[in-house]
C-alpha positions in Angstrom: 49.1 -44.6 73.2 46.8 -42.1 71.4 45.2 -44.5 69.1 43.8 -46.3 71.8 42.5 -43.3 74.3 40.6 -40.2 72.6 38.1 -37.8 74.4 35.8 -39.4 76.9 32.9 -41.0 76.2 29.6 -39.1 75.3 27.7 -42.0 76.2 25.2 -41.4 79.3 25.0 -44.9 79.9 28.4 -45.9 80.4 28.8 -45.4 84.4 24.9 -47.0 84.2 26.8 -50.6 83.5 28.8 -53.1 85.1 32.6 -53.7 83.9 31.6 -57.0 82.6 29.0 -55.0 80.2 31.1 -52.2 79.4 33.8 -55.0 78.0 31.2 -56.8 76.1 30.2 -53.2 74.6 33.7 -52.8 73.8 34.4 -55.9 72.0 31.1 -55.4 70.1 32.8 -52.5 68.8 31.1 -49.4 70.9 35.1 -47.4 70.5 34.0 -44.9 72.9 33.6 -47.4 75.5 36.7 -48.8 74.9 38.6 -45.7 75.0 36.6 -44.5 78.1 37.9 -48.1 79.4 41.7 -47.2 78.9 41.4 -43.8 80.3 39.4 -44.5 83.6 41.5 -47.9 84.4 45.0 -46.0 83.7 46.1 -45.8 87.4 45.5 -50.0 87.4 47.3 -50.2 84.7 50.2 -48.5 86.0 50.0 -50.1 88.8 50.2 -53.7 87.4 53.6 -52.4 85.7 54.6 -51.2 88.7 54.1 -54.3 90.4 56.5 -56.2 87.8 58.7 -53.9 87.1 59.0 -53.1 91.2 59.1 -49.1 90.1 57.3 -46.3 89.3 56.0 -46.4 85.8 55.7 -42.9 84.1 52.4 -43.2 81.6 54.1 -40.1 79.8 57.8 -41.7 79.4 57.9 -45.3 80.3 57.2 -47.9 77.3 56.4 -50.4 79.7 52.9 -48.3 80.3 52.6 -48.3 76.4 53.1 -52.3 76.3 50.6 -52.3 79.7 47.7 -50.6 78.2 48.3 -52.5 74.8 47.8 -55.4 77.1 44.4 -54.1 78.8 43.7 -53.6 75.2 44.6 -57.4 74.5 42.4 -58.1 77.5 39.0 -56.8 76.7 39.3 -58.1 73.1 40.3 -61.4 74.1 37.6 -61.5 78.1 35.5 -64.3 78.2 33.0 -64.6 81.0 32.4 -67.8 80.8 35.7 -68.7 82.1 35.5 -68.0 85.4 37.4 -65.0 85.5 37.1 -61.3 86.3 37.8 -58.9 83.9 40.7 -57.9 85.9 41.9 -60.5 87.6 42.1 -61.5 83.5 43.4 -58.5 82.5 46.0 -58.4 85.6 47.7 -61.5 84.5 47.7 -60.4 80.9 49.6 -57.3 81.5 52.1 -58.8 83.4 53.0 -61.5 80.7 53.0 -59.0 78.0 55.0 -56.7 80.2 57.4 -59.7 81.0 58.0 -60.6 77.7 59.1 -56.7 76.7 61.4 -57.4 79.2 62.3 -60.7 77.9 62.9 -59.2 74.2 64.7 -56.0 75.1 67.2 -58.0 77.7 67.9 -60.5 74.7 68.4 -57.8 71.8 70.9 -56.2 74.5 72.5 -59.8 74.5 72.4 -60.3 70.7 74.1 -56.9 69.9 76.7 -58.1 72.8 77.1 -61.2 71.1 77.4 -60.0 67.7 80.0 -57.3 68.8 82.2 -59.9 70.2 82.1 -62.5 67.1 83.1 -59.1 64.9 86.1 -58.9 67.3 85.1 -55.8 69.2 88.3 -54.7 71.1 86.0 -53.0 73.6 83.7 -55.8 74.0 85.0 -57.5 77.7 82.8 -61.0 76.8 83.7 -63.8 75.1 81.0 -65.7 73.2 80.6 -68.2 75.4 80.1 -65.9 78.1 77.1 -64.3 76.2 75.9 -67.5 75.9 76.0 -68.4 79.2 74.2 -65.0 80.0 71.7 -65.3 77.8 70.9 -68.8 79.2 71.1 -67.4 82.9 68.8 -64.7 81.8 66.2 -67.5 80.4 66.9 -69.3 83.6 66.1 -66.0 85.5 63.0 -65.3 83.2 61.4 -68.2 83.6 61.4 -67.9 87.2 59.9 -64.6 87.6 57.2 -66.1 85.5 56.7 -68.8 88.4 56.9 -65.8 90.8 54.2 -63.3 89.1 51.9 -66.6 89.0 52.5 -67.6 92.4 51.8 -64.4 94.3 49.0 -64.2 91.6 47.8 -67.8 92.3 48.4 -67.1 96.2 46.3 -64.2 96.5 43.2 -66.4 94.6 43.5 -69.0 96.8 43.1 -66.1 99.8 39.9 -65.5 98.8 39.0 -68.9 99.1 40.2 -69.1 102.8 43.3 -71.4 101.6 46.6 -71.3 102.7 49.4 -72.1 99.5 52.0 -73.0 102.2 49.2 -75.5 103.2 48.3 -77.2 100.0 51.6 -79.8 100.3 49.8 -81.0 103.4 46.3 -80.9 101.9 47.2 -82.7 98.7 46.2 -86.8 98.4 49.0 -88.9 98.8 47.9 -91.8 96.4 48.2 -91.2 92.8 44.6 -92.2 92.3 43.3 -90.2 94.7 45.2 -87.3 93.2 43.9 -88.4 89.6 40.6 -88.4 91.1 40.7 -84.9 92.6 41.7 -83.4 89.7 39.4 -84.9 87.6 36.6 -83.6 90.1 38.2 -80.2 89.8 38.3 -80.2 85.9 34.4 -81.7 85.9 33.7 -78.4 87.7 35.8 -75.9 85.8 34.4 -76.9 82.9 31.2 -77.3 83.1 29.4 -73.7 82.9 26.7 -74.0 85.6 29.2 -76.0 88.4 31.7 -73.6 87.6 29.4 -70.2 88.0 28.0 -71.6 91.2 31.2 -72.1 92.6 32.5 -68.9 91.8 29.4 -67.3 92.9 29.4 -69.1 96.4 32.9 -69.9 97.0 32.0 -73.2 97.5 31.8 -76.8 95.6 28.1 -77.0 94.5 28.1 -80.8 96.2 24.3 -81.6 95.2 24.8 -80.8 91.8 28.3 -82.1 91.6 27.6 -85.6 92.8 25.2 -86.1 89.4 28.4 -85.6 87.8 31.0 -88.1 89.6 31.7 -91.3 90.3 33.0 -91.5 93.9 30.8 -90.7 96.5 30.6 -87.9 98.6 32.5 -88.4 101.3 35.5 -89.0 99.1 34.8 -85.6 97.6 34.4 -83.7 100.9 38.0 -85.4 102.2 39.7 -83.6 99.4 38.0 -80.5 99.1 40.5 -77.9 99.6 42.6 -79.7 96.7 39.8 -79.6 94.9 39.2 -76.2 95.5 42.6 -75.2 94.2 43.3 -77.3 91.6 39.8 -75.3 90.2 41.1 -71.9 90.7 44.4 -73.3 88.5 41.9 -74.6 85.7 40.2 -71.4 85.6 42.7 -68.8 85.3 45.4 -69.2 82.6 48.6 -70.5 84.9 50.9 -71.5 82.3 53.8 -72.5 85.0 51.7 -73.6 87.8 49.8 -76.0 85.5 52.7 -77.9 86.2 51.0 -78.7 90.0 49.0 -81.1 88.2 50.9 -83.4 86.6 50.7 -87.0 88.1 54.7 -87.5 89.5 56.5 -89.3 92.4 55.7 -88.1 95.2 59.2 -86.6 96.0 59.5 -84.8 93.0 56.5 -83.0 93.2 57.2 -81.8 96.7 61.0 -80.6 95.0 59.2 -78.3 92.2 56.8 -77.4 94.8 59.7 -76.1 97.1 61.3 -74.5 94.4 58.6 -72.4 93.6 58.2 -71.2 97.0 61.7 -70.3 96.9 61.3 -68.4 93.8 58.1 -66.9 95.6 60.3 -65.7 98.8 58.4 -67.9 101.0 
């Protein structure tokens, strides 16, 4: 932890800035901006480990804080702008992966030693090899869908912003396959083009003027689908690793069955 936070910054400028330019100062190598970063966004940070860990996290004793602000770390080395993204909500979703995966590493070391005291014979080990096994598969199985739950709630509290309901996006979604094609290929025209994408997330709205230079179906077609549009952009612009999985073009029924199961996983 000391490597990264040292005294605070000497530089009068640095409550002058925005966050975005205090990040870009940091990755250009200002250290004392970057340290000043770490100390005056600690209580986030410890939050965001709270938050996955659902407990306090001690900055002085817990090594989840030391993996959390390595990943804040991660996050203004790695913050791009240009992809839609606000430092935090970036940096939020990196700390909870990195976090996650301590987790991950720690619970499967726990489960190696386990397993390798019970192939040596271990009189006092109460498992049998298979048994690891199958915990260490339950535990992927587990893993995998906190991963689905962090994203979700994550996911769910975008969409908020954008006046959308998750429990209503089933409803809102085409039906046709083509039609589902065609709204995400709207969406993706938007998220990655740089001036359709900053006007949307400066507005909170689909830039339709410009957009329709871009498409082929007419306007109308776009307005019907809008809300799916809408969120299939917020998935392209944030890195959703599990709920990327929305988009893939699948029967009907299956879709709605991984849909479900990840508002189970969500508590909904």
């Amino acid at each position: 932890m000391s490597r990264f936070i040292g005294r605070r910054s000497s530089n009068p400028s640095f409550t002058g800035r925005d966050l975005t330019s205090e990040v870009v100062f940091a990755q250009q190598g200002d250290v004392e901006t970057r340290n000043e970063l770490l100390r005056q966004y600690t209580p986030f940070i410890s939050q965001v480990a709270a938050k996955v860990c659902k407990r306090y996290i001690d900055p002085k004793q817990d090594d989840e804080f030391s993996v959390a602000l390595e990943a804040f770390d991660e996050a203004i080395t790695n913050y791009s702008e240009g992809k839609g993204s606000s430092f935090l909500s970036f940096a939020n979703l990196v700390i909870r992966r990195r976090i996650i995966d301590y987790i991950r590493k720690e619970a499967r070391h726990r489960g190696s030693l386990a397993f390798e005291h019970t192939i040596e014979g271990e009189e006092d080990s109460d498992q049998s090899p298979v048994e690891v096994q199958a915990s260490l598969e339950q535990y992927q199985l587990d893993y995998e869908s906190s991963l689905r739950r962090e994203e979700i709630q994550h996911y769910k509290e975008k969409l908020e912003e954008y006046k959308i309901d998750l429990m209503e996006l089933p409803d809102l979604s085409p039906k046709h396959v083509d039609a589902r094609r065609n709204a995400i290929s709207i969406a993706s025209i938007v998220a990655n083009n740089s001036q359709l994408r900053n006007s949307f997330l400066a507005t909170k709205k689909l830039p339709m003027k410009e957009l329709m230079g871009h498409v082929k179906v007419s306007r109308k077609t776009v307005e019907r689908n809008r809300t799916y549009i809408v969120a299939v952009i917020l998935l392209l612009v944030d890195d959703y690793r599990y709920l990327h999985d929305y988009l893939n073009i699948e029967p009907e029924s299956e879709r709605g069955e991984r849909i479900e199961e990840g508002h189970r996983d969500a508590g909904y």
